[in-house]
Biotite code that builds the C-alpha atoms (Angstrom):
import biotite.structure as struc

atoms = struc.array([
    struc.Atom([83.744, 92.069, 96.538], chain_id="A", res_id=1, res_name="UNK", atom_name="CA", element="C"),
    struc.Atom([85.244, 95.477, 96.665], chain_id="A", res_id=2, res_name="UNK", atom_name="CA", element="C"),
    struc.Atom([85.476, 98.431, 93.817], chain_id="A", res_id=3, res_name="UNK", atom_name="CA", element="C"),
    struc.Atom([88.904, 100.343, 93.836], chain_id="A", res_id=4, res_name="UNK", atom_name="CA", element="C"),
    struc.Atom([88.640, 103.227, 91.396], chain_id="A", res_id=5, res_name="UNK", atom_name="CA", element="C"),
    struc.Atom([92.330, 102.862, 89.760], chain_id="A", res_id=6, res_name="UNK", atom_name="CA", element="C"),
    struc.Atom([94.186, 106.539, 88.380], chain_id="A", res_id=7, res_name="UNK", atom_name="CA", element="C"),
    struc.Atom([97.028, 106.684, 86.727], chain_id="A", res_id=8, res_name="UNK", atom_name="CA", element="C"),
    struc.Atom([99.964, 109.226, 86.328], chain_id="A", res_id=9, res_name="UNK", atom_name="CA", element="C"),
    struc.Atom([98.509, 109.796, 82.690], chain_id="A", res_id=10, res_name="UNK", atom_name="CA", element="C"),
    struc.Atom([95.263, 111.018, 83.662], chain_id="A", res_id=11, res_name="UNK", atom_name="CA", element="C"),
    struc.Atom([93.372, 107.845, 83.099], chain_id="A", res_id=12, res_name="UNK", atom_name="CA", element="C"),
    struc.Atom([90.799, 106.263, 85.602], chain_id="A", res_id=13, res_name="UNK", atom_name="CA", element="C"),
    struc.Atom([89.290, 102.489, 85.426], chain_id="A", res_id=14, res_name="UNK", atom_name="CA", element="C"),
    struc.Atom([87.555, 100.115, 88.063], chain_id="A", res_id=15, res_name="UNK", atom_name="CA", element="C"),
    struc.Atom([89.007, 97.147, 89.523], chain_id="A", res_id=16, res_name="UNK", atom_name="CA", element="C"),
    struc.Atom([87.034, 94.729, 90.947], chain_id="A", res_id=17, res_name="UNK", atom_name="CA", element="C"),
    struc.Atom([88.289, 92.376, 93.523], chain_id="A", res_id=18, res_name="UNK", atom_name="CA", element="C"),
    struc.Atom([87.524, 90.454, 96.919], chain_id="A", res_id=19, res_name="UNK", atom_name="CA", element="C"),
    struc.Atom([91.583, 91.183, 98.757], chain_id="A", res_id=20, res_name="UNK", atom_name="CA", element="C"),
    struc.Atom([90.916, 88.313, 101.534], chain_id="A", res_id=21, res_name="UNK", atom_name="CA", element="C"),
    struc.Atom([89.502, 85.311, 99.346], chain_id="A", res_id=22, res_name="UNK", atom_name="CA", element="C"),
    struc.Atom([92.448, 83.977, 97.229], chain_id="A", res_id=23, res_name="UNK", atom_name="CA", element="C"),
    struc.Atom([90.691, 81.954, 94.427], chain_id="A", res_id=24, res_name="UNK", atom_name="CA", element="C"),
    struc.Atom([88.678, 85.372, 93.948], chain_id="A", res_id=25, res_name="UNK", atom_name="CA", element="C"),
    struc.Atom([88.778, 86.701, 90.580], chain_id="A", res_id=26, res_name="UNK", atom_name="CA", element="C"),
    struc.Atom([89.985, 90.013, 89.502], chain_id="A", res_id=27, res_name="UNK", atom_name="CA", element="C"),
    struc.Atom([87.907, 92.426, 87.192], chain_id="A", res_id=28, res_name="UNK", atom_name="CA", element="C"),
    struc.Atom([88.040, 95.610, 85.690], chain_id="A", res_id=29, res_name="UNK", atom_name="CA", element="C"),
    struc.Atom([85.952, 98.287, 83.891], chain_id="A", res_id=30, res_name="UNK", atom_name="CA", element="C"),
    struc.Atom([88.030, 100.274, 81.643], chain_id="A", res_id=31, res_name="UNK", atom_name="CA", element="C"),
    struc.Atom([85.245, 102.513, 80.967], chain_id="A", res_id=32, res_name="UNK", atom_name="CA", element="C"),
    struc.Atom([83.836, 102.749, 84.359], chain_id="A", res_id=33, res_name="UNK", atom_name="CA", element="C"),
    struc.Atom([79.953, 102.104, 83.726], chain_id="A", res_id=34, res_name="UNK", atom_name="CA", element="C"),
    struc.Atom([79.775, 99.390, 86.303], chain_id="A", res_id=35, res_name="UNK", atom_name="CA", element="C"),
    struc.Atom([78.020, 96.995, 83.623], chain_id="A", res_id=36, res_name="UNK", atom_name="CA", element="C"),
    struc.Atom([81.088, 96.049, 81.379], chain_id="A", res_id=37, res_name="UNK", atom_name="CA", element="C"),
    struc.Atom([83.215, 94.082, 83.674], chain_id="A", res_id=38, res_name="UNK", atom_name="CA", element="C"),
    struc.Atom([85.480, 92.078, 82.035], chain_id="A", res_id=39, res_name="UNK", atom_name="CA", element="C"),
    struc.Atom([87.845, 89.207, 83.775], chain_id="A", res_id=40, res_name="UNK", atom_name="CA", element="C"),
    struc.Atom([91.496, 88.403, 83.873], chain_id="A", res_id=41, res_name="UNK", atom_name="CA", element="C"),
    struc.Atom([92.996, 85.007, 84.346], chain_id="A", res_id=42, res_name="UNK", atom_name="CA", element="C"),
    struc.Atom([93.766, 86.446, 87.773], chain_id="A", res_id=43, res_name="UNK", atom_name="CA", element="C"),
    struc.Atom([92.864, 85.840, 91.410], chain_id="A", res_id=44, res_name="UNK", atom_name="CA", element="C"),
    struc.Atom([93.474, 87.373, 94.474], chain_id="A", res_id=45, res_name="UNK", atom_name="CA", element="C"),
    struc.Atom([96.714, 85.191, 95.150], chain_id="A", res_id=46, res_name="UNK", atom_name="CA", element="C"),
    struc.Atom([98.424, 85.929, 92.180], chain_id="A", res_id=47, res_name="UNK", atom_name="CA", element="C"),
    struc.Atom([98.413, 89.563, 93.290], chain_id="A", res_id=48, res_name="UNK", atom_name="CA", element="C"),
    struc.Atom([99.555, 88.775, 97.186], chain_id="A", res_id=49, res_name="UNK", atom_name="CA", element="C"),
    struc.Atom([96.454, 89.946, 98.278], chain_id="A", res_id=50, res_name="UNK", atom_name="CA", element="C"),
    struc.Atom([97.804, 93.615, 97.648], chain_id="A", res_id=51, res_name="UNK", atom_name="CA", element="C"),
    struc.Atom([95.344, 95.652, 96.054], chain_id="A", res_id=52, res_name="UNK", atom_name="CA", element="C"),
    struc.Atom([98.627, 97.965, 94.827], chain_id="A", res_id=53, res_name="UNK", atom_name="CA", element="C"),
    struc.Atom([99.596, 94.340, 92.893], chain_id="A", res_id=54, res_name="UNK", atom_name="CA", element="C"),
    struc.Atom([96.302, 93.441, 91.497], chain_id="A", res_id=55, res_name="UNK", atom_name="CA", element="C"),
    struc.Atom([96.162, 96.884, 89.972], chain_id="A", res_id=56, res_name="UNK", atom_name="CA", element="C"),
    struc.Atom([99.569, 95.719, 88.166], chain_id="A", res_id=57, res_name="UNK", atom_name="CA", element="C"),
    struc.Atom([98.518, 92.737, 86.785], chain_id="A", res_id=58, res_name="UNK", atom_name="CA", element="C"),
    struc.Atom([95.116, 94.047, 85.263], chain_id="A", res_id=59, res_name="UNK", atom_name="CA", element="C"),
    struc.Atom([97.621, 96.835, 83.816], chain_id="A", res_id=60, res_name="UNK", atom_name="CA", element="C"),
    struc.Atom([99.777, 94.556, 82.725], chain_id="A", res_id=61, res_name="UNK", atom_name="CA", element="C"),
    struc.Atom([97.028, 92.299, 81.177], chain_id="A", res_id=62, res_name="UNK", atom_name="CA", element="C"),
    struc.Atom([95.618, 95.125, 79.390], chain_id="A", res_id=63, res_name="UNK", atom_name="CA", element="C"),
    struc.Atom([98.600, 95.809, 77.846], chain_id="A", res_id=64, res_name="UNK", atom_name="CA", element="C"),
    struc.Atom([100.242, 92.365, 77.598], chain_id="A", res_id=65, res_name="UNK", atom_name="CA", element="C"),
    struc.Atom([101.078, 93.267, 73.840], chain_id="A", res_id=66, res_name="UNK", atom_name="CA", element="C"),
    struc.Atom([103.085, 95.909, 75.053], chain_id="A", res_id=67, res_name="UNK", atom_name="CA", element="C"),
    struc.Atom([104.747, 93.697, 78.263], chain_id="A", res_id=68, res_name="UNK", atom_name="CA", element="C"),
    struc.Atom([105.008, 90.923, 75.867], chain_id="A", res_id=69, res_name="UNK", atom_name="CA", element="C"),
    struc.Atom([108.813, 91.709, 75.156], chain_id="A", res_id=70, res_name="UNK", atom_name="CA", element="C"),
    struc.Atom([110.193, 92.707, 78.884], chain_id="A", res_id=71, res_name="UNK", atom_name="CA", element="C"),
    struc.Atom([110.659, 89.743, 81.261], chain_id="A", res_id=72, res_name="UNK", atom_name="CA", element="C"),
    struc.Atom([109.805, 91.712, 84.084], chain_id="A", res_id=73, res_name="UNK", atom_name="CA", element="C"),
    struc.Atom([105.711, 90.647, 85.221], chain_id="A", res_id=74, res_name="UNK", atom_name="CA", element="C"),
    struc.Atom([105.331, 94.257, 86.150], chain_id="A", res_id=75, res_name="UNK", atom_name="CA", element="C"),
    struc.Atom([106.739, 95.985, 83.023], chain_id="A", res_id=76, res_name="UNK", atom_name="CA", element="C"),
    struc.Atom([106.265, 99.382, 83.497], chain_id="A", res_id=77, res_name="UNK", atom_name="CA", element="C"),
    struc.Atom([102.766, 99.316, 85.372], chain_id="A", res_id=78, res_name="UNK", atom_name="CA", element="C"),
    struc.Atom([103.832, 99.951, 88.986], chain_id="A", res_id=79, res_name="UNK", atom_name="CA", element="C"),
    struc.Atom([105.405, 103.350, 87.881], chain_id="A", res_id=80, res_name="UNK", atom_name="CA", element="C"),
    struc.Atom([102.028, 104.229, 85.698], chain_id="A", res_id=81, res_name="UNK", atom_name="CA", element="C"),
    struc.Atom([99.587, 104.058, 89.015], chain_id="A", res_id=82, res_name="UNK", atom_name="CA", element="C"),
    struc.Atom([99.085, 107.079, 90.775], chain_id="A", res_id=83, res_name="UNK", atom_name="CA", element="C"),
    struc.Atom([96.104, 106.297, 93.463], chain_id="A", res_id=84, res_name="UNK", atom_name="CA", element="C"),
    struc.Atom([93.734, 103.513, 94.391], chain_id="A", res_id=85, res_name="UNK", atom_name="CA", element="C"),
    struc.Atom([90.512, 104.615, 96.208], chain_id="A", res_id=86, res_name="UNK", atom_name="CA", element="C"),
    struc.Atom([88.255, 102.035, 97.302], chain_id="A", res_id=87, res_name="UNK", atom_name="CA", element="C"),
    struc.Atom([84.693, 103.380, 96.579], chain_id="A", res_id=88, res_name="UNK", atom_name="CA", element="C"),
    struc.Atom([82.888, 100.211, 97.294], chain_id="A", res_id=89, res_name="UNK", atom_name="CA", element="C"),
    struc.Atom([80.047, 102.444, 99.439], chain_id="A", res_id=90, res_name="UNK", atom_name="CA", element="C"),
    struc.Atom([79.996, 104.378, 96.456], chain_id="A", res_id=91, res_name="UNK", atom_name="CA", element="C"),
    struc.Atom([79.023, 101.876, 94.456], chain_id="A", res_id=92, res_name="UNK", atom_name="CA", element="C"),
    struc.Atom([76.435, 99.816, 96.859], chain_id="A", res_id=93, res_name="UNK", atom_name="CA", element="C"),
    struc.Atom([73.584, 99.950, 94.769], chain_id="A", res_id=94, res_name="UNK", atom_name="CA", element="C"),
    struc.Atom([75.840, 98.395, 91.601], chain_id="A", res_id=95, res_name="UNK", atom_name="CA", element="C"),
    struc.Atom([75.496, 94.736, 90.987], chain_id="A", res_id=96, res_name="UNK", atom_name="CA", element="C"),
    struc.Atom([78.578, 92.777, 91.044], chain_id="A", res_id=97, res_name="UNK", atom_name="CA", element="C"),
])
């Protein structure tokens, strides 16, 4: 299970938490980044393609599936709102997952 520290073009940061090679592999995230408040989405590593760059579009989109709600589109705005994903998995060794 890796940790991809997620920023977008707004300034804000969150933690993804995902295995990219198992496909029934959950996705997480940590909104607040504190490592201890991980909280799950209904998806897994194949609904994103195995692309870390599309798992960070879903968990957007999932947080703001209010927002998505009315645009047909699965990625709504989200892809254009990302502006880096850093894997800091060594980072984060000594945090349970």
């Amino acid at each position: 299970m890796a940790i991809y520290k997620v920023t977008e073009t707004n300034g804000d940061t969150w933690l993804l938490q995902a295995d990219m090679v198992r496909a029934e592999a959950p996705i997480s995230y940590d909104y607040h980044q504190e490592g201890d408040g991980w909280i799950s989405t209904p998806f897994q590593t194949a609904n994103a393609r195995h692309e870390i760059g599309l798992a960070a579009q879903l968990v957007l989109h999932y947080i703001d599936r209010e927002s998505c709600a009315e645009d047909d589109d699965m990625e709504c705005d989200c892809a254009d709102r990302i502006k880096s994903i850093d894997d800091i998995s060594s980072e984060d060794e000594g945090r349970p997952e």
